[in-house]
ZADO-1210 file (C-alpha; in nm, 4 decimals, padded with zeros to 6 digits):
<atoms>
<atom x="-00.3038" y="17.0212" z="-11.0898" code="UNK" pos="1"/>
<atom x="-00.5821" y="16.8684" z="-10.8572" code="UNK" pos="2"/>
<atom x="-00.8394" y="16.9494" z="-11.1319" code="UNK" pos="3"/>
<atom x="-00.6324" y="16.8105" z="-11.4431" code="UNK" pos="4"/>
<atom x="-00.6092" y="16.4857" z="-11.1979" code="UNK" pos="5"/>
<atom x="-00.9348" y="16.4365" z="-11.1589" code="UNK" pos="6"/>
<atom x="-01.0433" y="16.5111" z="-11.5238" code="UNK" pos="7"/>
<atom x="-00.8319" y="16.2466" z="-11.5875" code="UNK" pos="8"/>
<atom x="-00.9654" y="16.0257" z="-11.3124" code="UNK" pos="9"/>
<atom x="-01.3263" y="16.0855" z="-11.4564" code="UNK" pos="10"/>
<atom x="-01.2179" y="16.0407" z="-11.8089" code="UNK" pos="11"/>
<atom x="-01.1016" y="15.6488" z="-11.7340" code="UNK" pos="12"/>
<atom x="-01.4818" y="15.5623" z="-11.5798" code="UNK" pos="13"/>
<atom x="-01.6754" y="15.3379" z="-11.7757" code="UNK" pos="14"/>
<atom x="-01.9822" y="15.4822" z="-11.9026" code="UNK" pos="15"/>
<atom x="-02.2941" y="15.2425" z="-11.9126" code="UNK" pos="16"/>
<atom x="-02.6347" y="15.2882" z="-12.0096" code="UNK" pos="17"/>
<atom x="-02.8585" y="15.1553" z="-11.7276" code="UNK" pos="18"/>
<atom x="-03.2454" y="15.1686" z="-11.7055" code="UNK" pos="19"/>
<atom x="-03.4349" y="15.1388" z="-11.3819" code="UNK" pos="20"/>
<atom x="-03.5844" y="14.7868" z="-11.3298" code="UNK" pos="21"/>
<atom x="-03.8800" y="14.7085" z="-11.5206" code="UNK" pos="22"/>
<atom x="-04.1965" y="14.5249" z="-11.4244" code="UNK" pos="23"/>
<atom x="-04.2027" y="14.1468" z="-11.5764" code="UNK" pos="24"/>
<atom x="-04.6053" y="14.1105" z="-11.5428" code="UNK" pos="25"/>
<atom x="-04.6807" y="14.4152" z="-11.7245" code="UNK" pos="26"/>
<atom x="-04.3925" y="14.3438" z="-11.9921" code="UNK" pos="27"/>
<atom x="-04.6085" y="14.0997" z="-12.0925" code="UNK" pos="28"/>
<atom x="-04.9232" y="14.3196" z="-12.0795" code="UNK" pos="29"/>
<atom x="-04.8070" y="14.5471" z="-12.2968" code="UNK" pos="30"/>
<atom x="-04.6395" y="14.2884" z="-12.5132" code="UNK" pos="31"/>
<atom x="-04.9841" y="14.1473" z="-12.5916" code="UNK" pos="32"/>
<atom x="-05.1462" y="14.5435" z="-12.6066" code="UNK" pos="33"/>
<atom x="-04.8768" y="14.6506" z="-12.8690" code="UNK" pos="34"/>
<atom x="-05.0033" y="14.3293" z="-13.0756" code="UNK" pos="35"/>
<atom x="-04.6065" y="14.1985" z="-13.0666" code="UNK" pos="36"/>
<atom x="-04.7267" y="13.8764" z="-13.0716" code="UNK" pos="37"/>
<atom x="-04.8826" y="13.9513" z="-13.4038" code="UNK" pos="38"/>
<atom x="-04.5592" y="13.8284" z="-13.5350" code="UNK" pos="39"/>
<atom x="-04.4009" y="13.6911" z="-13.2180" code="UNK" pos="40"/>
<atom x="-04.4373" y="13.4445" z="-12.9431" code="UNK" pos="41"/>
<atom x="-04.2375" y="13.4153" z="-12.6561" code="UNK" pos="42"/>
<atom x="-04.1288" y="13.0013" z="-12.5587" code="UNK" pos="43"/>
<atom x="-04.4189" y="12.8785" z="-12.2698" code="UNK" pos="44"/>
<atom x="-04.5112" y="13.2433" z="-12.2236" code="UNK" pos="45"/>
<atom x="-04.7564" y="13.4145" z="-12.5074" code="UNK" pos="46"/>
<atom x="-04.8740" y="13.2436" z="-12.8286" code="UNK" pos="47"/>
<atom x="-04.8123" y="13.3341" z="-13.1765" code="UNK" pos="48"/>
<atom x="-05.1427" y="13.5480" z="-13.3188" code="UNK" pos="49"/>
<atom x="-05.1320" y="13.6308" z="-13.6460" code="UNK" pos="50"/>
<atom x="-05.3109" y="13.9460" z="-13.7739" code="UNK" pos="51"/>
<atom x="-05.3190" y="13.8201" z="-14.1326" code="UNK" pos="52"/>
<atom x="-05.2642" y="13.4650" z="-14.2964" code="UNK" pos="53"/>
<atom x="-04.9094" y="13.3550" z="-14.3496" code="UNK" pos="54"/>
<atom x="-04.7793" y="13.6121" z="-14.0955" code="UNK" pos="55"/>
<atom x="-04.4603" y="13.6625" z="-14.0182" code="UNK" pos="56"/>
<atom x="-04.3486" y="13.4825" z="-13.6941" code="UNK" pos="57"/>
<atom x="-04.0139" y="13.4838" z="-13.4917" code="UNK" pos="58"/>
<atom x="-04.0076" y="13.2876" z="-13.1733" code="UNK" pos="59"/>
<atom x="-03.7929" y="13.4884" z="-12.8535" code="UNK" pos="60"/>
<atom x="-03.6865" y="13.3135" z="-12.5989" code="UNK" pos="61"/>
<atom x="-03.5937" y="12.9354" z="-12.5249" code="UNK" pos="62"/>
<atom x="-03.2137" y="12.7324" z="-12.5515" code="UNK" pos="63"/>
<atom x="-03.0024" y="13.0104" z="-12.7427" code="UNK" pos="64"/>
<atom x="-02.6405" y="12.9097" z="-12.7868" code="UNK" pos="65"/>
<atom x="-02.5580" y="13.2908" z="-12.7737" code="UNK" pos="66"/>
<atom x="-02.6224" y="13.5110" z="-12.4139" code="UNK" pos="67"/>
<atom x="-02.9388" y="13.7882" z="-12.5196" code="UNK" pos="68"/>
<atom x="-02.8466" y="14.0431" z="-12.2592" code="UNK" pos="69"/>
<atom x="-03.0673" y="14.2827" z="-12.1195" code="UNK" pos="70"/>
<atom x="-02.8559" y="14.5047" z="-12.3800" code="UNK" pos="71"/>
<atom x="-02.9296" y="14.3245" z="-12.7064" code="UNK" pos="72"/>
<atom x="-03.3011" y="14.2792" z="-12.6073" code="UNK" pos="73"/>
<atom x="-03.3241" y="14.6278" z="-12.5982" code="UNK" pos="74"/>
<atom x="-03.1522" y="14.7378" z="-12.9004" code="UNK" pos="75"/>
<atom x="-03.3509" y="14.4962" z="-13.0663" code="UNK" pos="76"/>
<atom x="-03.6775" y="14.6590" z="-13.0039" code="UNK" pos="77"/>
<atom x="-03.5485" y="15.0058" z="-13.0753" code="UNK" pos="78"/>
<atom x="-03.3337" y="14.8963" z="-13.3781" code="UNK" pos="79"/>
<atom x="-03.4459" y="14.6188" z="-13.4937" code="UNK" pos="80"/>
<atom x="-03.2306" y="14.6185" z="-13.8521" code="UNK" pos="81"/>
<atom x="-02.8819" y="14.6712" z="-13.6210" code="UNK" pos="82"/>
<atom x="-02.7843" y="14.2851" z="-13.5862" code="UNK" pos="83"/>
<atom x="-02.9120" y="14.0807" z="-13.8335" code="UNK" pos="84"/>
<atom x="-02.7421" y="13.8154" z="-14.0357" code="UNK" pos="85"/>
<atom x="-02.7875" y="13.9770" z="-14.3722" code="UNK" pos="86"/>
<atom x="-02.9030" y="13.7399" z="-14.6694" code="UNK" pos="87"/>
<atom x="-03.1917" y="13.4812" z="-14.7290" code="UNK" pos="88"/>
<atom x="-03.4701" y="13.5318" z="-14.4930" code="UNK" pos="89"/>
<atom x="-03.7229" y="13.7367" z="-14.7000" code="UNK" pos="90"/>
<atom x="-03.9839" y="13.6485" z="-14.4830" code="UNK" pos="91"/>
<atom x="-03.8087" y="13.8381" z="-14.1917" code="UNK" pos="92"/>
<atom x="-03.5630" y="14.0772" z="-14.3833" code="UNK" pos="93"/>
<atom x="-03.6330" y="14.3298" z="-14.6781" code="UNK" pos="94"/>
<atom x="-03.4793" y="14.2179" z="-15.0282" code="UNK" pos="95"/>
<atom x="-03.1686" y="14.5318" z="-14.8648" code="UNK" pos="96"/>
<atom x="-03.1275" y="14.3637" z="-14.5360" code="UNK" pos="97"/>
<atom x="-03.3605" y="14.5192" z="-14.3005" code="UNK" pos="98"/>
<atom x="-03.6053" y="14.4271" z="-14.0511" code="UNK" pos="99"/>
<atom x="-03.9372" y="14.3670" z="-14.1126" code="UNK" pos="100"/>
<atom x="-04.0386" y="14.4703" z="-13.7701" code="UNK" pos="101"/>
<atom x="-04.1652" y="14.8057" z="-13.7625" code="UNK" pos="102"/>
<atom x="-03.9885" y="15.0423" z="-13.5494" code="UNK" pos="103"/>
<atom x="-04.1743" y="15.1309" z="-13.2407" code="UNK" pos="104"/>
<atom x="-03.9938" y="15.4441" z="-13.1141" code="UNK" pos="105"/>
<atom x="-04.2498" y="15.6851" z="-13.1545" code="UNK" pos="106"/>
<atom x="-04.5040" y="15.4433" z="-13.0501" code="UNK" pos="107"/>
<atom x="-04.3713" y="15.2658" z="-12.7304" code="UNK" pos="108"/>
<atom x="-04.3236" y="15.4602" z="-12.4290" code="UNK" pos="109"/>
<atom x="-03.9822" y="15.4458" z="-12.2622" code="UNK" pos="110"/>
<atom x="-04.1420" y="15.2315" z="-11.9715" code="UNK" pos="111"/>
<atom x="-04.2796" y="15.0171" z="-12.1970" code="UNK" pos="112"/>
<atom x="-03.9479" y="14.9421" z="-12.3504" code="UNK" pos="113"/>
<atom x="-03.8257" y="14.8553" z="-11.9982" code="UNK" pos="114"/>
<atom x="-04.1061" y="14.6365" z="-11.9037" code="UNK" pos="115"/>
<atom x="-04.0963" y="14.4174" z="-12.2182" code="UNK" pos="116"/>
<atom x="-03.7510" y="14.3877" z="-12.2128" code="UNK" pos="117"/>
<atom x="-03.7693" y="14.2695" z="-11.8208" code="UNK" pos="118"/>
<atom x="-04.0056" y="14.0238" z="-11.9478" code="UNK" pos="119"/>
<atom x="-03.8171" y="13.9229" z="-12.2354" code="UNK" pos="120"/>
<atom x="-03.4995" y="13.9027" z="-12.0956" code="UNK" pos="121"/>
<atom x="-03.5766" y="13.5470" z="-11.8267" code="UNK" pos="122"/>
<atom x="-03.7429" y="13.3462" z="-12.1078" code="UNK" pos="123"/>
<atom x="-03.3774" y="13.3330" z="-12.2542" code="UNK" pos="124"/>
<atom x="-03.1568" y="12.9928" z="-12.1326" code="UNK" pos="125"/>
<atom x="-02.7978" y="12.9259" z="-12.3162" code="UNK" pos="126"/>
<atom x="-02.6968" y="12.6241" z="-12.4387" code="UNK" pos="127"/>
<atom x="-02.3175" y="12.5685" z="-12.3903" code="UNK" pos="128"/>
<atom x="-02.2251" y="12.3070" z="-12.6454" code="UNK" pos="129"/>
<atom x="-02.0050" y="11.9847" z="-12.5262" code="UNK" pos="130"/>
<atom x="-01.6740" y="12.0097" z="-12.5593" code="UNK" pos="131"/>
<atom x="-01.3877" y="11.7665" z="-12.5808" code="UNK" pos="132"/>
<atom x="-01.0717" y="11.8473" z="-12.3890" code="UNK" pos="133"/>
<atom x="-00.7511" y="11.6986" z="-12.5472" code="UNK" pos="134"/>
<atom x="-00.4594" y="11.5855" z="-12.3150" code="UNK" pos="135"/>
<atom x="-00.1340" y="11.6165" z="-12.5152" code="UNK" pos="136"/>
<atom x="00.1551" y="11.3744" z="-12.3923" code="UNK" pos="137"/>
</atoms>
């Protein structure tokens, strides 16, 4: 009975996924070694250098009017097609809706991951728009 209990028990626990912290300074290092900013640059932080003319270029970080957790950052470097709004941007999307950005999981080490994301993640603020509150009689 005492072992069915706590099966049970450990059944209800919330799972998470956490990483150990990561190291902002060399986030940005190795941001600027894996050539991300070949198609990136991150607001007051690392400028845009394109590898080619007319390169591709995303801007991360700044006023966002949606939270990018520590969560989304990093499923956006592993999986970069997994939230994207699907449609018009050919300059940033395949003509079937996927990412552009190569994917660097065979490439980036795992501490890697955590340091860019750890840099990434501060250069985010959110923007809560104004709101009007209504007083009904």
């Amino acid at each position: 009975m005492i072992v069915m209990t706590l099966f049970a028990i450990a059944g209800c626990e919330r799972k998470e996924f956490v990483l150990p912290p990561g190291d902002k300074a060399a986030g940005k290092q190795e941001f600027l070694e894996l050539k991300c900013n070949s198609c990136h640059s991150v607001t007051d932080q690392v400028e845009h250098a394109p590898l080619t003319p007319g390169a591709i270029h995303v801007e991360l970080g700044g006023t966002v009017s949606r939270v990018k957790t520590y969560d989304d950052l990093i499923t956006s470097i592993i999986n970069p097609s997994h939230r994207l709004s699907r449609g018009t941007n050919l300059m940033t999307t395949t003509p079937e809706g996927q990412s552009r950005m190569p994917v660097y999981n065979e490439i980036m080490s795992v501490q890697q991951l955590i340091d860019i994301t750890s840099f990434l993640e501060p250069t985010y603020q959110v923007w809560v728009p104004p709101y009007a509150v209504y007083q009904y009689p």
